[in-house]
C-alpha positions, 0 to 999 in steps of 0.5 A: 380600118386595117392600117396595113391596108392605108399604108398599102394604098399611100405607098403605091401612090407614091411608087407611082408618082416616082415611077417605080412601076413594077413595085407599085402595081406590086403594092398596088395588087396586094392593097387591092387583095387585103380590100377584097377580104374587108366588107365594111364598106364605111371604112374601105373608101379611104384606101379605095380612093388610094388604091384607084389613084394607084391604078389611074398613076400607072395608066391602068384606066380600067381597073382604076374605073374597077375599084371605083366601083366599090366605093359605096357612097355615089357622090363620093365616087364621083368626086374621086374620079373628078380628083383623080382627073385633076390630079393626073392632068396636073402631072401632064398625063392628060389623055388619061385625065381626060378618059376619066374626066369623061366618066363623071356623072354630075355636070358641075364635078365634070366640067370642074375636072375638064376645066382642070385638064384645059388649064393644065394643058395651056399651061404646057403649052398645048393650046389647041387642045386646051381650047377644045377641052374648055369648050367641052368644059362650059358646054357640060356647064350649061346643064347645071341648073343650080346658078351658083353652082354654074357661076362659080364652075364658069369663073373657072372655065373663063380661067382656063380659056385667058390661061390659052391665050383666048381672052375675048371668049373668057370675057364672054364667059365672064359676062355670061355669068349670072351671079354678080360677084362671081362675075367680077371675080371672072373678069378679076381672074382674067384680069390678073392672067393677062397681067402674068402674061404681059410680065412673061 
């Protein structure tokens, strides 16, 4: 791929992130004109996947969206919008965390990025709506018909819901899982949550 175009995408991210706003939609314009002139769609998801998360940093919600579209693999675009949510409910920016978490397709990828969010949100204390998110989070779960798959998501939404504070609907969902081991590793999560929590 064109290497100046990489860097582009990286440095844009990373004006983003220092809230160098005016330079990184700059860079960001220029990494996105450089990608139009490039049709080798194998080569383009690297700095698409950059140039997104751009967007999504400046709180660009819809061209984030736009420039995901170009990538060419489906389930790599799911997994980048998944990312990107992570990313941006980690930083506190969980309105448009959310906006984008809501767009994933696949169950397990969505409550994976809203389970995510929810952590992220008790964590900042925001409890209320971390409770919403997680419930929102195991009832997207609920559609994942691979059982592993659904049992490992729902370790993490027990998580979530024991990080607000609710830990008598985290073992309910603990107990809910049907693989075994990832049951034991639900109530161990929560176990170690309620310890941090009575160390604080």
């Amino acid at each position: 791929t064109d290497l100046r175009l990489e860097a582009l995408a990286k440095i844009a991210v990373a004006l983003a992130r220092m809230r160098q706003k005016d330079l990184a939609l700059q860079v960001v314009q220029n990494a996105l004109q450089i990608a139009r002139k490039i049709d080798l769609e194998p080569f383009l998801s690297s700095p698409l996947k950059d140039i997104a998360k751009a967007f999504a940093e400046l709180g660009q919600i819809d061209r984030t969206f736009q420039v995901i579209r170009r990538i060419g693999d489906a389930d790599e675009r799911l997994e980048t919008l998944s990312d990107i949510a992570m990313e941006l409910a980690e930083r506190g920016k969980f309105d448009h965390a959310l906006q984008i978490a809501q767009k994933v397709e696949n169950d397990a990828l969505r409550s994976v990025a809203l389970t995510s969010v929810a952590a992220s949100l008790a964590e900042a204390g925001r409890i209320d709506r971390a409770l919403q998110v997680a419930q929102d989070a195991y009832q997207v779960a609920q559609r994942i018909e691979d059982a592993k798959v659904r049992s490992i998501v729902l370790v993490g939404i027990a998580g979530a819901l024991a990080e607000a504070g609710q830990f008598d609907r985290a073992i309910e969902v603990a107990e809910k899982i049907d693989d075994v081991l990832e049951r034991l590793k639900a109530f161990a999560t929560v176990a170690a949550v309620v310890r941090e929590k009575q160390k604080r």
